[in-house]
C-alpha positions as a LaTeX table, in Angstrom:
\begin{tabular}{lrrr}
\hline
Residue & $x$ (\AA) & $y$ (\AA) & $z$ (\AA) \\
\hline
Unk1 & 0.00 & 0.00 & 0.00 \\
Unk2 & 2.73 & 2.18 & 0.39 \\
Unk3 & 4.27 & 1.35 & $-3.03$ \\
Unk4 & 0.67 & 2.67 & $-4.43$ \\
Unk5 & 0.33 & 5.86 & $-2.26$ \\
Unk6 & 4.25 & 7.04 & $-3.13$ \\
Unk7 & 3.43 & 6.06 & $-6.97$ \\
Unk8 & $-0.08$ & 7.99 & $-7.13$ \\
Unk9 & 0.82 & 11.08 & $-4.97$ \\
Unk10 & 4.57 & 11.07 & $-7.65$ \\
Unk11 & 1.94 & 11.09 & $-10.44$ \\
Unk12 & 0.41 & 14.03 & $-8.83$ \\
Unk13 & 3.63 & 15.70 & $-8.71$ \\
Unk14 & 4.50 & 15.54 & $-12.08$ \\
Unk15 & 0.95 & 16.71 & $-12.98$ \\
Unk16 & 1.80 & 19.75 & $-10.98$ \\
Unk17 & 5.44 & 19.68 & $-13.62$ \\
Unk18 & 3.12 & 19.53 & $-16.58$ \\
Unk19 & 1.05 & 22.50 & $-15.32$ \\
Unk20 & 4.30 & 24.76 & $-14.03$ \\
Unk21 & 5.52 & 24.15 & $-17.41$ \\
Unk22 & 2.63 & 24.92 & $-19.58$ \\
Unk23 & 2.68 & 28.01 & $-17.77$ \\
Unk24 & 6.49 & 28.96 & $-18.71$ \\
Unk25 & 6.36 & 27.78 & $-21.91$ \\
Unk26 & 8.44 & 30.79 & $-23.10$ \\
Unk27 & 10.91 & 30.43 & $-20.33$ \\
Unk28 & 14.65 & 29.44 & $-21.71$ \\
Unk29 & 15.17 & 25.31 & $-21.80$ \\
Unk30 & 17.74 & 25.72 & $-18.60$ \\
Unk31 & 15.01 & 27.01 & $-16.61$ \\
Unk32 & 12.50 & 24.22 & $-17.38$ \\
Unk33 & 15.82 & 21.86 & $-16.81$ \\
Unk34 & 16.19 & 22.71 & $-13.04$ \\
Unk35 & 12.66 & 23.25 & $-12.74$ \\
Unk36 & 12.39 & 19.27 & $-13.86$ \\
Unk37 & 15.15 & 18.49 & $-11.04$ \\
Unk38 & 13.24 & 20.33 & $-8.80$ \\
Unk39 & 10.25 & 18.82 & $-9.06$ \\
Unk40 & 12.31 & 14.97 & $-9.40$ \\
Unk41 & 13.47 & 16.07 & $-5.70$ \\
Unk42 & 10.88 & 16.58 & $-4.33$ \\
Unk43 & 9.50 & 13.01 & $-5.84$ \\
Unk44 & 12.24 & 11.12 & $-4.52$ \\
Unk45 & 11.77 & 13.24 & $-0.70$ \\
Unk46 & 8.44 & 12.89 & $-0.61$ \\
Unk47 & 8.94 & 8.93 & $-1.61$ \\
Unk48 & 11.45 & 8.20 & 0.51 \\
Unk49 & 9.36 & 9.64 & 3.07 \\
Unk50 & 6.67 & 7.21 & 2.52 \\
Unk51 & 8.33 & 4.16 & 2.11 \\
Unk52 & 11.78 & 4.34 & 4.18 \\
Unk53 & 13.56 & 2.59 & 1.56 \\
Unk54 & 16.14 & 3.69 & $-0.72$ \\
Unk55 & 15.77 & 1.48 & $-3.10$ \\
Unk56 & 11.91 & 1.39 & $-3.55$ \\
Unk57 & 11.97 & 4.89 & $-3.61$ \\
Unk58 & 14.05 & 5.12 & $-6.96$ \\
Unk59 & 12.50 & 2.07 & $-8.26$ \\
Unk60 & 8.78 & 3.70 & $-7.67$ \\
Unk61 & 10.35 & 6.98 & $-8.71$ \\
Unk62 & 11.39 & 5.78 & $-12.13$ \\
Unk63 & 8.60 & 3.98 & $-12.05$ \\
Unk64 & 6.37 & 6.91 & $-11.88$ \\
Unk65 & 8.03 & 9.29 & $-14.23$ \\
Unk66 & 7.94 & 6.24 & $-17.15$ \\
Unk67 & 4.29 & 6.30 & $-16.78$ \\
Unk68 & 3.98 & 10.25 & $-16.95$ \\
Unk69 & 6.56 & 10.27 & $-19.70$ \\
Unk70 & 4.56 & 7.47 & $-22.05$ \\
Unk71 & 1.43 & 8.97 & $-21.12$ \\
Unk72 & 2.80 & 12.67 & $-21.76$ \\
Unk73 & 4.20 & 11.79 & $-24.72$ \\
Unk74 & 1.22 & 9.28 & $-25.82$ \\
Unk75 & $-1.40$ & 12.10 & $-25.93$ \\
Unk76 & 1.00 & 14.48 & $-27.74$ \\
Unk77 & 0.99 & 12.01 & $-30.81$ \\
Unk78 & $-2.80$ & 11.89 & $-30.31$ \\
Unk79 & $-3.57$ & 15.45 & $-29.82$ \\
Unk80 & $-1.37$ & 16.12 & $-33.41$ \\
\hline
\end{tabular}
């Protein structure tokens, strides 16, 4: 149950990225870079939190930004 609750509330996280970055799309690329790294951080804090593992944390992590990043790009392709 943990494993689900880090993975769903990282999904929510990078659903915040997605809406931060819609809203600097004109910003330069280095800005959306670190704003990507700080948004991973606070993934990986906020699932380490939850699961007290190392480990799981970067598995679920990865994990979690696959499924944003086939999803993300999935309805790009879609949407034309």
């Amino acid at each position: 149950m943990k494993t689900y609750t880090a993975l769903l509330l990282q999904l929510i996280i990078w659903s915040g990225y997605t809406f931060i970055e819609w809203l600097s799309r004109y910003d330069q690329l280095l800005y959306k870079v670190l704003m990507f790294f700080v948004f991973f951080y606070i993934a990986i804090i906020i699932g380490n939190t939850i699961m007290k593992s190392v480990k799981k944390t970067l598995f679920v992590t990865s994990l979690s930004l696959t499924l944003y990043a086939s999803f993300h790009f999935t309805m790009a392709v879609v949407n034309g």
